[in-house]
SERO-4910 file (N, C-alpha, C, O; in steps of 0.05 Angstrom, whole numbers):
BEGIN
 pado doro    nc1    nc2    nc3   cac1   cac2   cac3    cc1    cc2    cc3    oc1    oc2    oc3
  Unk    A    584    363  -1260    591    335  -1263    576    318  -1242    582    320  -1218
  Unk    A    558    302  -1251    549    280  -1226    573    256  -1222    590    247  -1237
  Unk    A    565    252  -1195    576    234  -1180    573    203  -1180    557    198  -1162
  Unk    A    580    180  -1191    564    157  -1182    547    151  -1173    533    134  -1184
  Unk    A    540    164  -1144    520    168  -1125    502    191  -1137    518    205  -1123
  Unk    A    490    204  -1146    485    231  -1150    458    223  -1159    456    211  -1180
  Unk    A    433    232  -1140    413    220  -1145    381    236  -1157    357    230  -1162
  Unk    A    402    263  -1158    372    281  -1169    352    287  -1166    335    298  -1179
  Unk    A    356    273  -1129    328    277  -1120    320    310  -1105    330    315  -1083
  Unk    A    307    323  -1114    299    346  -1105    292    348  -1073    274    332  -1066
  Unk    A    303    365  -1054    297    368  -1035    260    377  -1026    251    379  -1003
  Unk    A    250    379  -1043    223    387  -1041    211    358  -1029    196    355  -1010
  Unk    A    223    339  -1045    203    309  -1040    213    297  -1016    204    276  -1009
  Unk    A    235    312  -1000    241    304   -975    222    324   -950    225    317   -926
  Unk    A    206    344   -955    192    359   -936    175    343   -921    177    342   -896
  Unk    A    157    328   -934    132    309   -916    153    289   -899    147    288   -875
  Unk    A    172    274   -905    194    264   -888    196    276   -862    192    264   -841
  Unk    A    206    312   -861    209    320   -854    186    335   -835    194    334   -812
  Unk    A    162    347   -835    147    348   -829    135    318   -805    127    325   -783
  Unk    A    135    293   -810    134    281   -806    154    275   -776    143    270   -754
  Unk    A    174    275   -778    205    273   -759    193    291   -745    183    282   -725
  Unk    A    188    326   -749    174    336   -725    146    337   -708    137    349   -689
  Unk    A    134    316   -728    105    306   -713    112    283   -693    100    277   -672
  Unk    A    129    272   -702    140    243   -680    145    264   -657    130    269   -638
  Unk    A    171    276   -664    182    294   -640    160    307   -615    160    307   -591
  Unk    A    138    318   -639    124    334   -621    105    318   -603     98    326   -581
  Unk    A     95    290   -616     83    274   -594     98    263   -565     89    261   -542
  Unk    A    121    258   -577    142    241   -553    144    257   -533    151    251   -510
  Unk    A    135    286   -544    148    302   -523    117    314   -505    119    333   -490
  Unk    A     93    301   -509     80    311   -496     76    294   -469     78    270   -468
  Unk    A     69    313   -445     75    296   -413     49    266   -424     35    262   -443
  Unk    A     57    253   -399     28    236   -401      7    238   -395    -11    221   -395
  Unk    A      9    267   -386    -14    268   -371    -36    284   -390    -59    289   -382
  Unk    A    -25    292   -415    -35    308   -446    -40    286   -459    -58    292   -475
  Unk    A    -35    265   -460    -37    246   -475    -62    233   -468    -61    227   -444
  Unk    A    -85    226   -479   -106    222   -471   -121    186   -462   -120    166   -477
  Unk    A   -127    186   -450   -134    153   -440   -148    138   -447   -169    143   -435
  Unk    A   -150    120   -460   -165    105   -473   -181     69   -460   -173     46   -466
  Unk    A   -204     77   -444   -204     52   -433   -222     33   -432   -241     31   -416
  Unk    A   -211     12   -457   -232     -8   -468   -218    -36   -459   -194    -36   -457
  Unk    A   -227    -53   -454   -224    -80   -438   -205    -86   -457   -184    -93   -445
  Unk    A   -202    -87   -482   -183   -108   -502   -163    -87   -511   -152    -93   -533
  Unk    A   -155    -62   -499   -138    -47   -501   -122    -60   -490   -103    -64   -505
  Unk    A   -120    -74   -457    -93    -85   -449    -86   -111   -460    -62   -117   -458
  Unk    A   -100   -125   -470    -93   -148   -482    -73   -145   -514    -53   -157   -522
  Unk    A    -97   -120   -529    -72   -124   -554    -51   -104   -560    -36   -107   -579
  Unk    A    -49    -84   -542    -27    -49   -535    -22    -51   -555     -1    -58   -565
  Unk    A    -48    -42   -569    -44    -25   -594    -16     -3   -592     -6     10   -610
  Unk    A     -8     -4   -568      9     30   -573     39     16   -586     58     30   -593
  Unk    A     40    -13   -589     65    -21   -595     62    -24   -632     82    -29   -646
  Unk    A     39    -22   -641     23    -14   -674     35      8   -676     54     10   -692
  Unk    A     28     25   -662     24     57   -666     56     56   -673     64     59   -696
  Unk    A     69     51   -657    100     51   -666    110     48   -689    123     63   -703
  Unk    A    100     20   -692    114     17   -712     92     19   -740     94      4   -760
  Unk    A     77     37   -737     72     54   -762     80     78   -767     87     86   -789
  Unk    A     80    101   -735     95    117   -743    125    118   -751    131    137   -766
  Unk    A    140    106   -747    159     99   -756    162     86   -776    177     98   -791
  Unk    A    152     62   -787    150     53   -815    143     84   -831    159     90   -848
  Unk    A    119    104   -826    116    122   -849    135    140   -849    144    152   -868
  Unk    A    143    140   -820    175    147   -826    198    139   -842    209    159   -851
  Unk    A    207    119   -848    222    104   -868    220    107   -891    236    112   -909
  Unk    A    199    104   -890    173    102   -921    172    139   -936    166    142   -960
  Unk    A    178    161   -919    167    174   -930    200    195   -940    202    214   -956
  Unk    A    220    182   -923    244    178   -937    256    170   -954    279    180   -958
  Unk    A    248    152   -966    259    129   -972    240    133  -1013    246    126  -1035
  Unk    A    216    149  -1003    200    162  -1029    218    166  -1043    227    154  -1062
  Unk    A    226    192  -1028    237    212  -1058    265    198  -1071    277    205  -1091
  Unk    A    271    177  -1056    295    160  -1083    277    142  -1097    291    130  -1113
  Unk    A    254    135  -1099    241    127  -1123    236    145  -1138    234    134  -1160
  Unk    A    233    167  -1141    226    187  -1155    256    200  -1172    257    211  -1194
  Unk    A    271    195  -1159    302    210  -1170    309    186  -1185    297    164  -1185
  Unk    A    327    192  -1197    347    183  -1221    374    162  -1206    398    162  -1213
  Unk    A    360    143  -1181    377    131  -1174    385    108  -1184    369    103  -1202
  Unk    A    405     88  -1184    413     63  -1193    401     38  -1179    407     39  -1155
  Unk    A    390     22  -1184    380      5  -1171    406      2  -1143    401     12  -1122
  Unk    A    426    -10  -1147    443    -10  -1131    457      9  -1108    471      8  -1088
  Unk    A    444     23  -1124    450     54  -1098    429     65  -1087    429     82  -1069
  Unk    A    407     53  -1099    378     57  -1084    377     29  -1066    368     32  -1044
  Unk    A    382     14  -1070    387     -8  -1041    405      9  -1020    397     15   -997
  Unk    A    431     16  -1031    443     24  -1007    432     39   -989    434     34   -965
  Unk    A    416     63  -1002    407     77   -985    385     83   -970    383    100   -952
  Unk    A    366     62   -981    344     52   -963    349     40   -942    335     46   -922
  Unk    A    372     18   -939    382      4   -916    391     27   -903    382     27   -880
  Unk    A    406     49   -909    425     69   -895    404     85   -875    407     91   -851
  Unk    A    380     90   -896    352    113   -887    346     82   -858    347     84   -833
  Unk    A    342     66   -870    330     43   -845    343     47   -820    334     52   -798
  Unk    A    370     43   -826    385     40   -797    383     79   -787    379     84   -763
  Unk    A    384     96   -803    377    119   -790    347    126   -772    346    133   -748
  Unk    A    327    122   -787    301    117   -777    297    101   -752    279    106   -737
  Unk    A    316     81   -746    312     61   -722    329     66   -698    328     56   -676
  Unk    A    348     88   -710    361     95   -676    354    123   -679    371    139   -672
  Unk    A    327    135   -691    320    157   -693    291    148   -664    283    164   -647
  Unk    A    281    117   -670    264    104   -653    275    105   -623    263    111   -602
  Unk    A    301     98   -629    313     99   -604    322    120   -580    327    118   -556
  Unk    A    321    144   -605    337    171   -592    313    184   -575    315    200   -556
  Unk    A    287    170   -589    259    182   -580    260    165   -549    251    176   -529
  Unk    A    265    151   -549    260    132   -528    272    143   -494    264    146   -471
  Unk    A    297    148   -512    319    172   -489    311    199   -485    319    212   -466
  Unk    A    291    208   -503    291    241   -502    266    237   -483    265    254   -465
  Unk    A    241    214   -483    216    211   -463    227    208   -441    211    215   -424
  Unk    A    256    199   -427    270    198   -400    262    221   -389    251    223   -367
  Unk    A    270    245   -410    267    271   -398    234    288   -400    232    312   -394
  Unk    A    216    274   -409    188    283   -405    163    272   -381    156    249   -374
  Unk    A    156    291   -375    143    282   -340    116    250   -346     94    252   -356
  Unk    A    125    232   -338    101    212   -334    110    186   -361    101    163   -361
  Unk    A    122    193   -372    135    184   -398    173    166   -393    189    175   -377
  Unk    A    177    150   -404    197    126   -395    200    117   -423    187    121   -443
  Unk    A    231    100   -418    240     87   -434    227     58   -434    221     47   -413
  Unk    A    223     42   -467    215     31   -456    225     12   -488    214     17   -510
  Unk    A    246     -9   -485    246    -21   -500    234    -36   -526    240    -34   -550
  Unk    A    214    -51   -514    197    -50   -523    181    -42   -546    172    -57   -564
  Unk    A    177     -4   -541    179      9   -559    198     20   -583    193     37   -600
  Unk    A    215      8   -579    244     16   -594    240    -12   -615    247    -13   -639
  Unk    A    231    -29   -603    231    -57   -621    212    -58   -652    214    -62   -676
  Unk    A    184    -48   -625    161    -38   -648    177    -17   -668    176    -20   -692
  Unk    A    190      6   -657    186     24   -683    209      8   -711    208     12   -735
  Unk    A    233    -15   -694    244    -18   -717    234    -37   -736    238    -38   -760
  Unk    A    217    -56   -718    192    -75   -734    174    -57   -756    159    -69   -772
  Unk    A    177    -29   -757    156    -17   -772    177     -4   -795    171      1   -819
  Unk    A    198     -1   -785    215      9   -815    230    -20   -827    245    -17   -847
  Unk    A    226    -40   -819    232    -63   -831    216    -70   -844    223    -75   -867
  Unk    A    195    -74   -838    164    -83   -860    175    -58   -880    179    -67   -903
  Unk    A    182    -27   -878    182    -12   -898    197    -24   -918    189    -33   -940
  Unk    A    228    -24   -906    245    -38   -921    251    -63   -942    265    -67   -962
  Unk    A    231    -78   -923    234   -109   -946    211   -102   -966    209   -110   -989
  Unk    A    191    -85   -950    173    -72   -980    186    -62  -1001    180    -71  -1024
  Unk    A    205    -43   -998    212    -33  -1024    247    -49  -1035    260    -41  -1054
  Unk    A    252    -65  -1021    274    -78  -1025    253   -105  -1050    256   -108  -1074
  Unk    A    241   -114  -1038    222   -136  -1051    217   -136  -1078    221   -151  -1096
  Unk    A    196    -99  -1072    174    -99  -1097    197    -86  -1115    211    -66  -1108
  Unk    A    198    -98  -1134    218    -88  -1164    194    -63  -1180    199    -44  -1194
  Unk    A    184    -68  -1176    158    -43  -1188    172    -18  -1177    185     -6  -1194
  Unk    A    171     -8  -1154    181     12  -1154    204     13  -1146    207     32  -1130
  Unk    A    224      0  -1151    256     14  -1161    253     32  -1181    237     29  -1199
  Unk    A    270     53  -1177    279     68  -1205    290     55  -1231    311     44  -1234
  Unk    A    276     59  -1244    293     62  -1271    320     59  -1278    331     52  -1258
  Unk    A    336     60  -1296    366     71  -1308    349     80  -1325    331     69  -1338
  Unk    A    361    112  -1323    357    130  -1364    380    130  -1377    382    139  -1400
***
């Protein structure tokens, strides 16, 4: 018997999500001193590294947030849970932020927590917006 909620989405279309969550992990966690230096005059002016955020994180959102277009969700319960995936993804930004406390050369840094939720928000009003890809009702 399905559930109201019951969305049919196959765990397969959640792997690149997942794959993904441990590529974030595995960068946050490298010292700074692995992390390689990049030094061009208009690097300090536009810190690209606050981009970088909030794309890896937006493809974060984004690559969650897939596989309920693909399932048999309700328009209405596919809102809910894109907002739900959003607010998870953004103190997922945050938890990264606390776990670099504990990596040598590497800091918290607000900032960065802002960018990554600026990047799953652009995800969000993307697929909240575009009516094209909502699911269906069958």
């Amino acid at each position: 018997m399905r559930t109201p909620e019951h969305t049919g989405v196959r765990f397969l279309y959640f792997v690149p999500g997942i794959i993904w969550f441990f590529l974030i992990l595995f960068l946050i966690c490298l010292p700074q001193s692995k992390v390689p230096e990049i030094e061009l005059w208009w690097i300090e002016i536009v810190k690209p590294d606050k981009f970088i955020h909030a794309i890896m994180f937006g493809i974060q959102a984004f690559l969650f947030i897939l596989p309920y277009k693909k399932g048999d969700t309700e328009p209405k319960v596919f809102r809910r849970k894109i907002v739900f995936i959003g607010i998870v993804v953004a103190f997922w930004g945050l938890a990264t932020e606390y776990i670099q406390l504990q990596v040598p050369g590497r800091s918290f840094e607000w900032m960065d927590w802002l960018a990554d939720s600026v990047g799953v928000m652009l995800v969000l009003i993307y697929f909240l917006r575009n009516k094209k890809i909502q699911p269906s009702n069958h």
